[in-house]
N, C-alpha and C positions, 0 to 999 in steps of 0.2 A: 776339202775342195777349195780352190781359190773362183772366187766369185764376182763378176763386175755387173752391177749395173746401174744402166742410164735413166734416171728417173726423177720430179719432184722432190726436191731438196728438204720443201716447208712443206710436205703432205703427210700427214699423221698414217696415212698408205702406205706411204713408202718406207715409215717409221716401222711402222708393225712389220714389216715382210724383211725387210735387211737386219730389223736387231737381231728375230728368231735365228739365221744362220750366224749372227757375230756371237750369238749367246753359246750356238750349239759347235763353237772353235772351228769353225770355216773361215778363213782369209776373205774378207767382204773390201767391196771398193763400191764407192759409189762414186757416179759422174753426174753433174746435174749442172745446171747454168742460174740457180740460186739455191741458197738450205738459209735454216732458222740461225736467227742470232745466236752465235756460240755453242751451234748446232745441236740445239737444247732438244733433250728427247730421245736421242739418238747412241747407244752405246757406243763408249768410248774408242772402242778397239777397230771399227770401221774405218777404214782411210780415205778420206773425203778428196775429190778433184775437182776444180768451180774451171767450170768455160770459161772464157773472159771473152764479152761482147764487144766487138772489134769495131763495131759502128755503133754503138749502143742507141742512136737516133732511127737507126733502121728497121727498130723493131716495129716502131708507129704504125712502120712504109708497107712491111711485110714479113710475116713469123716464118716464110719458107725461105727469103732472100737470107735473113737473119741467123734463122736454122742452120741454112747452106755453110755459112762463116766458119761455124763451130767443128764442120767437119774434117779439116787437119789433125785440131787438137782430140778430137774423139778418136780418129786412126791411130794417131801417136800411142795416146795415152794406152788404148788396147792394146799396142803392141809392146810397150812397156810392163804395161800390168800380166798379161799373157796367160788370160784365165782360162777355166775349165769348161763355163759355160760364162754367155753374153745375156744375161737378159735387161728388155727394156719395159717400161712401163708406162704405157699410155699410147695408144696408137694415134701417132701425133709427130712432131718432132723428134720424141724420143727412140720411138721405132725409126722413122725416117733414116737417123741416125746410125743407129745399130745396125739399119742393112746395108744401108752403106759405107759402111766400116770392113763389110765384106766377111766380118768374124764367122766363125760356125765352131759351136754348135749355138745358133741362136735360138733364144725363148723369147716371145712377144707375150706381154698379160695387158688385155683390154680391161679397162675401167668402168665401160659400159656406155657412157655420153659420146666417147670417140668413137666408138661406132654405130650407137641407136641416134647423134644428133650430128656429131660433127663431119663425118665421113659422106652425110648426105648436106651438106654445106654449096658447093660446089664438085666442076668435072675433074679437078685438080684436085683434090680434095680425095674422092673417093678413087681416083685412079692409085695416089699414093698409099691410102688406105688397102687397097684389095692387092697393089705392088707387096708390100709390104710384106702382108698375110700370108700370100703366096711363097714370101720365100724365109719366113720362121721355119726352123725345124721342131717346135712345139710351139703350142698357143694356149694360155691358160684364160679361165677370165670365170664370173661369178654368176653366168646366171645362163638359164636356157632360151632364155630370146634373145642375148647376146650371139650364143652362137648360130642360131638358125640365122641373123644377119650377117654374121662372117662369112660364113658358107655361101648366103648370096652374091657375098663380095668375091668369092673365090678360093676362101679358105679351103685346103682340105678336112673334111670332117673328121675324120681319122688322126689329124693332128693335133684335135682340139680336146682340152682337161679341163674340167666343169670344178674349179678351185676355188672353196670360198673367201674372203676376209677373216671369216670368222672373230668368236670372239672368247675373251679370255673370261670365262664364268667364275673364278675366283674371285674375279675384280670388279664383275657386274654381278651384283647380286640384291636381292630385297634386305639385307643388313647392312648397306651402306647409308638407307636411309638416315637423315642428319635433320631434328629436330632444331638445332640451332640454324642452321642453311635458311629455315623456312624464318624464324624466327628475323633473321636479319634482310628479307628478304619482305619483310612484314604481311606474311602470310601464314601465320603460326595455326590457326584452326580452319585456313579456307581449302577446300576440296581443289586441287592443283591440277592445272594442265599442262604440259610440256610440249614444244616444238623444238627441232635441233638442227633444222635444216638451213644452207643458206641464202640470205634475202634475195634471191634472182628469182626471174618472173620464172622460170622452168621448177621451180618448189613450190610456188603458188602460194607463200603464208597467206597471202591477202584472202581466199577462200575463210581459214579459221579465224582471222580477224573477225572478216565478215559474220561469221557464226558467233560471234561471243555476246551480240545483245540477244540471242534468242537461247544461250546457255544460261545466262543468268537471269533473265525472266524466270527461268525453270529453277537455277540453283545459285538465290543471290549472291552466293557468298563465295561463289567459283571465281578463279585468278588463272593465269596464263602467265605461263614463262618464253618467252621466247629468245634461243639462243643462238647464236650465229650473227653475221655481218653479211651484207651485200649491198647493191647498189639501191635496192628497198628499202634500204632502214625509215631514210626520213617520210619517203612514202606511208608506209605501214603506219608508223606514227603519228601522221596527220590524217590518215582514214581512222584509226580510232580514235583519235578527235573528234571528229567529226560524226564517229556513230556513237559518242559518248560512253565510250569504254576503257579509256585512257586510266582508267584507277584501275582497271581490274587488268592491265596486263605491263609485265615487268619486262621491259626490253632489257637483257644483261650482257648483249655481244656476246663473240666468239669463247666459246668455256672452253679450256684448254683440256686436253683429251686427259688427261690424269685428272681433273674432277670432274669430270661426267658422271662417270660411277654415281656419287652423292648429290650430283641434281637430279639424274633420271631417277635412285630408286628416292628420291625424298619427293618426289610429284605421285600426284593417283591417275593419270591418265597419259600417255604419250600418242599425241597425231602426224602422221607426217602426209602431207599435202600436195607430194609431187607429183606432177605431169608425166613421166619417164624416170625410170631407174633401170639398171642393170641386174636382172635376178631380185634380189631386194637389201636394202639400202644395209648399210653397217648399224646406222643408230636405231633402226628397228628394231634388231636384232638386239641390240644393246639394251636397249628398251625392255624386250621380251626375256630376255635373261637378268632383268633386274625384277622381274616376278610384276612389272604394271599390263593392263589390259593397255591391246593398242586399236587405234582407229586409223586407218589407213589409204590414202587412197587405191584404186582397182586399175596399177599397173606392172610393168614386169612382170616377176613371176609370184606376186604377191601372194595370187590364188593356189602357189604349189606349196604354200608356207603356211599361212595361217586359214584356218577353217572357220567361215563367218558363224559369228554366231558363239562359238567354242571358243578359241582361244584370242579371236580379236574379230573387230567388223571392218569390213571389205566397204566403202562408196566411193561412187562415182567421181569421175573428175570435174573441177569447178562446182560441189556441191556443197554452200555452206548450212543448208537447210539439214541435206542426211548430216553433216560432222555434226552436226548441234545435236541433232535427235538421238545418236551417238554417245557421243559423250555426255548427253545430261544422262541417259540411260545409265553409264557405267555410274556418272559421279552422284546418284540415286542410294546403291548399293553398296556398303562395304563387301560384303558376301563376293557378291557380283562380281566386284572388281578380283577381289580374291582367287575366285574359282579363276578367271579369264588368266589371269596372271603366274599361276602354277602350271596349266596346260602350254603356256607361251614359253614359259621357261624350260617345259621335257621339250620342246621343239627344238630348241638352241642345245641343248644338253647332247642331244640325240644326231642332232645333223649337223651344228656351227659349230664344235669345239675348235678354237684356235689352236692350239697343237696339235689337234689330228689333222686339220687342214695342210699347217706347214710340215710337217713331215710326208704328207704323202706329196709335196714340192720339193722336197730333199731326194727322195727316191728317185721322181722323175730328172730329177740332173744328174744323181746316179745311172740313172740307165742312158741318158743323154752321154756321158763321159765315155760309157763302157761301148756306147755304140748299137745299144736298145733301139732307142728311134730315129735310128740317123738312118 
């Protein structure tokens, strides 16, 4: 199949989902209006197209005015490239784009925030969103409260594939664990925590911050990892200052997605703290197929994933008192952790495999081609 699509150039998303078809000898294009420096990550065989921001000042003004610009060069380019299927990715811009290109057979795949946050933004905003929707001839996206708000927006249900990220369990697994990691990391015998979410107030770190003087009241020798970048950072930094925890948590920025693997299985606990996901987050998952017990916040569809109690714990949102009581519980337990840890990984094994995911996206553009869902 010859394949285009329009998506995040620098999103480890968008890495995952176009290498599987450059890997599996499909003609791949991506079109994007930025990718990573020397488009690191990215199999080589892909043929990259960069927008070129024509007011590059007008982005400041307006992402729709700015958006608008790009759409010559997205026409062209499609009609140049002249694929099989158009999918875009991110209902945003990028869909914007794509229906306005007029291509068909279009695929739209929500991310989850473009439609549980940004779609309710403004009336501009959700009109383009539910336009959009309406006129994909397939919609894929990762979670089931994802699509129950499409639908509100106008989707048709019938056109909607419940498609996950998944993940590559070769690659995440409890033997990537890295003794020397912790080691350099000066954590070599302390009971580890993980966070991998980014600094935006919509992830909430601040919550497990907040919990870490009553994690180590209970387990002095507890540490925190915390990785990712956002506009939090130096926030976060000066509230553990200030709650005098600043030794026990290692701010290490954004871990580039080829070593995650060996920070999440080298930590004994993964939390993630967010206010809204779609279905449920990738690094959880990541997480739970690296064989750690997770703590999680009680959103999306967290409760169709992990079983409190069993294979990880479910609290509340803004609760740093349950994440504590949480996690010193796990980080009590070798056992504990153990048991929570092997249940969380037949989860991932059973429902995320990364290649059963993308293939069963390979078949649906097969049947899109052949005139299955049209």
């Amino acid at each position: 199949m010859r394949l285009c699509f329009i998506a995040d150039g620098t999103s480890t998303h968008t890495k995952r989902w176009v290498d599987y078809f450059a890997g599996r000898g499909h003609e791949v294009h991506l079109i994007s209006s930025r990718f990573t420096e020397g488009y690191e990550g990215f199999d080589s065989r892909i043929q990259m197209h960069l927008l070129v921001k024509l007011v590059p000042e007008l982005w400041r003004v307006s992402a729709y005015l700015s958006g608008a610009l790009w759409l010559p060069q997205v026409r062209r380019l499609v009609r140049e490239i002249r694929p099989d299927v158009l999918n875009a990715h991110y209902i945003g811009v990028p869909a914007y784009l794509a229906v306005a290109s007029g291509f068909h057979p279009l695929v739209l795949t929500a991310w989850g925030s473009d439609i549980l946050i940004d779609a309710k933004q403004n009336g501009i905003r959700r009109f383009l969103t539910g336009y959009s929707l309406k006129k994909a001839d397939l919609i894929t996206c990762d979670g089931e409260n994802t699509r129950e708000e499409m639908v509100r927006l106008g989707a048709n249900v019938g056109k909607i594939r419940l498609i996950y990220h998944g993940v590559d369990t070769q690659k995440f697994n409890p033997n990537q664990r890295e003794h020397r990691l912790k080691d350099e990391l000066g954590l070599a015998i302390s009971p580890t925590i993980i966070s991998v979410r980014m600094l935006k107030p919509i992830y909430d770190v601040e919550s497990l911050v907040k919990a870490m003087p009553v994690v180590i009241r209970r387990v002095p020798e507890a540490k925190l990892i915390i990785g990712g970048d956002g506009e939090q950072r130096d926030y976060l930094k000066n509230l553990a200052r200030s709650l005098g925890v600043s030794s026990a948590i290692r701010f290490v920025g954004r871990i580039p997605h080829d070593e995650l693997p060996k920070y999440i299985a080298s930590a004994d606990v993964y939390v993630s703290t967010s206010l809204s996901d779609g279905g449920i987050a990738v690094s959880t998952l990541e997480a739970m197929a690296s064989g750690l017990p997770v703590v999680v916040t009680d959103c999306g569809d967290i409760s169709k994933w992990i079983t409190d109690g069993e294979s990880g714990f479910i609290v509340p949102l803004k609760a740093p008192e349950a994440i504590a009581a949480k996690v010193g519980y796990l980080l009590e337990s070798e056992e504990r952790r153990a048991e929570f840890g092997r249940l969380a990984r037949e989860v991932v094994e059973n429902r995320a495999d990364y290649e059963k995911e993308m293939l069963k996206v390979e078949k649906l553009y097969q049947e899109l081609i052949d005139g299955g869902e049209r």
